[in-house]
C-alpha positions in Angstrom: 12.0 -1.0 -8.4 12.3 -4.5 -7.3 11.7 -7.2 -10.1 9.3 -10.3 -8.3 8.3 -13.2 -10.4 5.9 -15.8 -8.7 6.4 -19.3 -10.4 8.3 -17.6 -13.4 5.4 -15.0 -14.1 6.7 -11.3 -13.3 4.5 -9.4 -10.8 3.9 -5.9 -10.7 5.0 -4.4 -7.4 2.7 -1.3 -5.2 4.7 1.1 -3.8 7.7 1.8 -3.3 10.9 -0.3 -3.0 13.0 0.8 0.8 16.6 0.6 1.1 19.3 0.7 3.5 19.4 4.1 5.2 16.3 5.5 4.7 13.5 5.7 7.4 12.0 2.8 7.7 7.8 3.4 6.8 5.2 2.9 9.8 2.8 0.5 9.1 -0.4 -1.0 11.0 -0.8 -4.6 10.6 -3.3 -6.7 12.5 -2.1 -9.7 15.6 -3.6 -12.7 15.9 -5.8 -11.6 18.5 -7.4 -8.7 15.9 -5.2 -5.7 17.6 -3.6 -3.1 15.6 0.3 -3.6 15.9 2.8 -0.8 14.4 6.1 -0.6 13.7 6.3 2.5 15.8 5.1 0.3 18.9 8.7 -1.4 18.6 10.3 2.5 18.5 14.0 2.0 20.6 14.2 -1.9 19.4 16.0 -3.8 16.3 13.0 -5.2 14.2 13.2 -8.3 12.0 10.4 -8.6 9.5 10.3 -11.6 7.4 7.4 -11.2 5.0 5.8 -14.1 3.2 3.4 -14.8 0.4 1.3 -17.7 2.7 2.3 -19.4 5.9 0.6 -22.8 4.6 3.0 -22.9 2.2 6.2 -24.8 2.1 8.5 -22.2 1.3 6.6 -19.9 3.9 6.5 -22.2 6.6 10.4 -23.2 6.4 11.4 -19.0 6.4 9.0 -18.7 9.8 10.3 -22.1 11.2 14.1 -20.6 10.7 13.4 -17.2 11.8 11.8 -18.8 14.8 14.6 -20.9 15.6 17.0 -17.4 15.3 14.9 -15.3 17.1 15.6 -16.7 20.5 19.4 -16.0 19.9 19.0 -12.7 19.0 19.5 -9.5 21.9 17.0 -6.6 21.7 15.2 -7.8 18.5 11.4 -8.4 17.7 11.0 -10.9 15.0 7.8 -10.4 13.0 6.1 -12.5 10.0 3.9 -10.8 8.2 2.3 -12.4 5.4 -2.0 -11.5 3.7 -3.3 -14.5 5.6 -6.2 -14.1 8.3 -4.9 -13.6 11.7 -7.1 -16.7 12.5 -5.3 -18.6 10.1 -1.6 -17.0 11.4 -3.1 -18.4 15.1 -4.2 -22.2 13.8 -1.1 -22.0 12.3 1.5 -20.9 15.1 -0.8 -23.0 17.9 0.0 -26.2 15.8 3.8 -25.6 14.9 4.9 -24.6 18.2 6.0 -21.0 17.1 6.7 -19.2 19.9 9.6 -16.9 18.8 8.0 -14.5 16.0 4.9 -12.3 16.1 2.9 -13.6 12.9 0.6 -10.6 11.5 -1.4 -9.9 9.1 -1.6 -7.3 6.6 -5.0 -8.5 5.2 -7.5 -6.0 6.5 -5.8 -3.0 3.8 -2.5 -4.1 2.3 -0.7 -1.1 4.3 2.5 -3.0 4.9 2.6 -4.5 1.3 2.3 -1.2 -0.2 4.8 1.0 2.3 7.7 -1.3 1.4 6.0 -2.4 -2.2 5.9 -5.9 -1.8 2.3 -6.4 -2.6 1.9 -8.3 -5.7 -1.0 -7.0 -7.3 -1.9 -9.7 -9.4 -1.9 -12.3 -6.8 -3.1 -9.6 -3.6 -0.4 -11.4 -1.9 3.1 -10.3 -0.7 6.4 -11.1 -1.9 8.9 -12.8 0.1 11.4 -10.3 1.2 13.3 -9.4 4.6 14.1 -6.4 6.5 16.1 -5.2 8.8 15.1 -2.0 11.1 18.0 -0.6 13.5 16.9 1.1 16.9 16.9 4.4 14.9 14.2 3.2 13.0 16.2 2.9 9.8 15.9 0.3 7.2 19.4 -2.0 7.8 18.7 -4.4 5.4 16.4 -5.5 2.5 16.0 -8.6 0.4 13.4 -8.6 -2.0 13.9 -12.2 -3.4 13.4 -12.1 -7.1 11.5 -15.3 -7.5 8.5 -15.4 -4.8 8.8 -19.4 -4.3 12.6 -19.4 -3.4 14.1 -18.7 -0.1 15.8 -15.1 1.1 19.4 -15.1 2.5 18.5 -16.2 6.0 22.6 -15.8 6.7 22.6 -12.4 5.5 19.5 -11.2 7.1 20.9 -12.7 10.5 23.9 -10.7 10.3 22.2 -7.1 9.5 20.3 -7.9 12.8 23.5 -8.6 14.8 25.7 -5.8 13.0 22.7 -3.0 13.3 22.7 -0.7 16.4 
């Protein structure tokens, strides 16, 4: 199980940690606009999923800023940030920023997401920052769970798995 500390105070993890090779978990996650969105409806496609504890946060808004920036260089890939925030707040958000490259999403409504690929904190009911990686298989390619929730994953290394997964 992943060890997560937000500002120096461990965090107790639900679920279950994913690794490379395994099958990545479905999920349903809300849009901005209130639909459902699955990982299933990007089935045949490389999937980027950069998960943060808040957008309006620093930290949170220089991860979807660089992912942003990536996505447009990257072939065949869906770039998604998923974080507890409302999808109204994921819109505001995006609309002012100029994000036009990732999908926001929000897995408020049950904590679906945060539990499939344990990353929800439950102390905080937020998730921690983490990255994966899904190849057009559906298989989990990569995962960074970043062991203190207020520092930055290994964009580099995260950019890579998307270019070197099939």
């Amino acid at each position: 199980m992943a060890n997560v500390t937000f500002k120096g105070q461990p965090m107790t993890l639900a679920g279950g940690e994913v690794k490379p090779g395994e099958t990545a978990p479905d999920f349903t996650v809300l849009a901005t606009d209130l639909s459902e969105v699955s990982l299933s409806d990007f089935n045949g496609k490389k999937v980027l999923i950069s998960v943060v504890p808040s957008i309006d946060t620093g930290v949170c808004d220089a991860q979807t800023r660089r992912f942003n920036e990536e996505a447009a260089s990257l072939d065949h890939t869906e770039v998604l940030t998923i974080s507890m925030d409302l999808p109204f707040a994921q819109r505001r958000w995006c609309a002012a920023e100029g994000i036009e490259n990732v999908q926001t999403l929000s897995d408020h409504k049950n904590g679906e997401f945060g539990q499939a690929y344990g990353v929800l904190m439950e102390e905080l009911r937020l998730l921690a920052r983490s990255v994966f990686v899904v190849n057009t298989q559906g298989e989990v390619a990569y995962a960074e769970y970043v062991s203190e929730a207020t520092e930055h994953p290994n964009y580099e290394a995260a950019i890579e798995a998307v270019k070197a997964a099939e």
